[in-house]
BAGU-607263 format. One record per residue (C-alpha): z, x, y; residue in one letter. Coordinates in steps of 0.001 Angstrom, whole numbers, padded with zeros to 6 digits, always signed. Last residue first. Layout:
! BAGU-607263
ZXYA...
END
This chain:
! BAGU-607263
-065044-065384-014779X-062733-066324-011713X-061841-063354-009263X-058662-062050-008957X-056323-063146-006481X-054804-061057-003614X-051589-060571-002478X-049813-058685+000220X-046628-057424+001331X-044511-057973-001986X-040980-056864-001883X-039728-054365-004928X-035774-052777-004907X-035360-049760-006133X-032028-048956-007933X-028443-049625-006905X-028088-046440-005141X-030686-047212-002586X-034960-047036-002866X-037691-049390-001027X-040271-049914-002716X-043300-052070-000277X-045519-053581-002786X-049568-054636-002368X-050260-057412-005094X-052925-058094-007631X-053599-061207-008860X-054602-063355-011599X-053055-061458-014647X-052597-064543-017556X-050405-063838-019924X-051345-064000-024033X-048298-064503-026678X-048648-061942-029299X-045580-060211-028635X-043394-057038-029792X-046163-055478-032009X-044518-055246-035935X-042235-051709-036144X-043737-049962-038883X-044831-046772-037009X-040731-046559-035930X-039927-046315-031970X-037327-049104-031946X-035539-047767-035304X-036364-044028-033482X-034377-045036-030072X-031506-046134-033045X-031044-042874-034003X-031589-041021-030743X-028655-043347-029838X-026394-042411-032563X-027095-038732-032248X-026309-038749-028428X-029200-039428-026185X-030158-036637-023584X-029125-037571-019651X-030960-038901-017344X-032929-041776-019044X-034779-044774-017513X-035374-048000-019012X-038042-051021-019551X-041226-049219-017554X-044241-051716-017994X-047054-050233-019497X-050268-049413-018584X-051611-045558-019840X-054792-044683-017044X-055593-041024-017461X-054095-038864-014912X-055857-037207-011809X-054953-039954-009785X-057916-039674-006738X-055805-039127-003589X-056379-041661-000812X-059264-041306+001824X-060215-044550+001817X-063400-044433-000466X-060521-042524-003047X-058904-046158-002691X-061804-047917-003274X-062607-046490-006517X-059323-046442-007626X-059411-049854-007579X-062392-050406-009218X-060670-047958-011912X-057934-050224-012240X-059833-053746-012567X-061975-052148-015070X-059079-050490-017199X-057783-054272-016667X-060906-056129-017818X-061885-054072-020471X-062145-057101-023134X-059205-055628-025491X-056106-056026-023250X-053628-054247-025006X-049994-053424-023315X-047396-051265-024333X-043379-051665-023689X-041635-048506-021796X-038765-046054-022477X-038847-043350-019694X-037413-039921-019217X-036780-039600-023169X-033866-036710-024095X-033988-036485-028027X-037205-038678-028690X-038844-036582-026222X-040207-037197-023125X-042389-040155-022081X-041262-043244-024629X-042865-045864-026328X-042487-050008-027120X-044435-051858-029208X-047648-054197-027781X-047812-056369-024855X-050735-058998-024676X-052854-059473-022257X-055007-062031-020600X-058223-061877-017882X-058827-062648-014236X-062232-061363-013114X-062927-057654-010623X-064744-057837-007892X-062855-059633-005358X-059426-058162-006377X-060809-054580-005967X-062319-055655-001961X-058721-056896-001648X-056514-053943-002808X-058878-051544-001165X-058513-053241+002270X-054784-053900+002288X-054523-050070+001196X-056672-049543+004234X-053824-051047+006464X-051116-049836+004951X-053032-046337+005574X-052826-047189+009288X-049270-048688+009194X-047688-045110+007692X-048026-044797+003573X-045124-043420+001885X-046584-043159-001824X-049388-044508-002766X-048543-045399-006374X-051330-047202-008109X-052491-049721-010668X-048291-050409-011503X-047455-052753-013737X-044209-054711-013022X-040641-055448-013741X-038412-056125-010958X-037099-059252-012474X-036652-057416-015794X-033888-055509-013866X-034542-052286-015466X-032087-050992-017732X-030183-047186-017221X-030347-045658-020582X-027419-044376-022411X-026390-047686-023632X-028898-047543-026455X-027607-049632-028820X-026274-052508-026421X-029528-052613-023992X-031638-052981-027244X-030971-056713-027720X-030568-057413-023868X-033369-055444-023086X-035491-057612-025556X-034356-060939-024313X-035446-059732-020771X-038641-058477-021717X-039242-062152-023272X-037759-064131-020270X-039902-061906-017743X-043149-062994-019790X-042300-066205-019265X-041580-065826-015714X-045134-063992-014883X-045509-060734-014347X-046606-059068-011164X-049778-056858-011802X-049341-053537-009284X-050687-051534-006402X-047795-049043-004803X-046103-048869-001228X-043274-046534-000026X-043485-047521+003627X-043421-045204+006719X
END
């Protein structure tokens, strides 16, 4: 069995930026557990342990997605939580891509998973790319500074545009250290 998920890989320079932010909000927040920006992805789809024969069809719905949908550019936006400001499970960066391309991309990919007998996610697409993880509530300085980051006024993180040309198939496999990502297939996006 694999643990396998659809995602957007980043590219290095966008990497470098996430990194410089964790390592300026990595200090005031201590209480949450830092993603290796190297790891750092956006996920399309979590499959879950897949055996070889639903590898195989993930393959297929990863590919016939990729072929349909175009390359485009992003941008990532502030920085949110899931949970509560008090005890957040998850403190992530925002994304904005403004032509459709990605919510098309996703639900194209959705598409042919359902068509391959995978579960249809019954949440509403959010991207973002996970930055920490919480497992404990904040103490009052940290819940202080978590609301600095979180402020309305807080100007969008980047404006620089990266490119997303490909999809990839991951295999997740999970230890003590954290998860660690390998990428079993790739596909490229189509040219506009």
């Amino acid at each position: 069995m694999t643990r396998t998920f659809i995602a957007l890989e980043m590219d290095e320079h966008m990497r470098r930026h996430l990194n410089g932010f964790i390592q300026q909000m990595a200090p005031v927040l201590p209480g949450l557990r830092w993603v290796d920006p190297r790891s750092i992805h956006l996920t399309l789809a979590f499959l879950g342990e897949l055996d070889a024969e639903q590898l195989v069809l993930a393959y297929e719905a990863a590919q016939l997605a990729a072929l349909r949908a175009h390359s485009f550019s992003y941008s990532l936006t502030k920085p949110g939580i899931f949970g509560s400001p008090r005890q957040p499970r998850v403190l992530w960066m925002g994304i904005e891509e403004s032509s459709g391309s990605l919510k098309r991309l996703y639900r194209l990919l959705q598409r042919e998973l359902v068509q391959r007998g995978f579960a249809e996610e019954s949440r509403p697409f959010s991207p973002h790319l996970t930055l920490a993880r919480a497992k404990a509530p904040l103490n009052p300085t940290e819940q202080a500074a978590l609301q600095k980051i979180l402020a309305p006024y807080h100007k969008a993180v980047s404006t620089h545009a990266y490119a997303a040309t490909y999809i990839r198939v991951m295999k997740s496999e999970l230890s003590r250290a954290g998860a660690t990502y390998t990428c079993l297939q790739e596909y490229t996006l189509s040219k506009k």
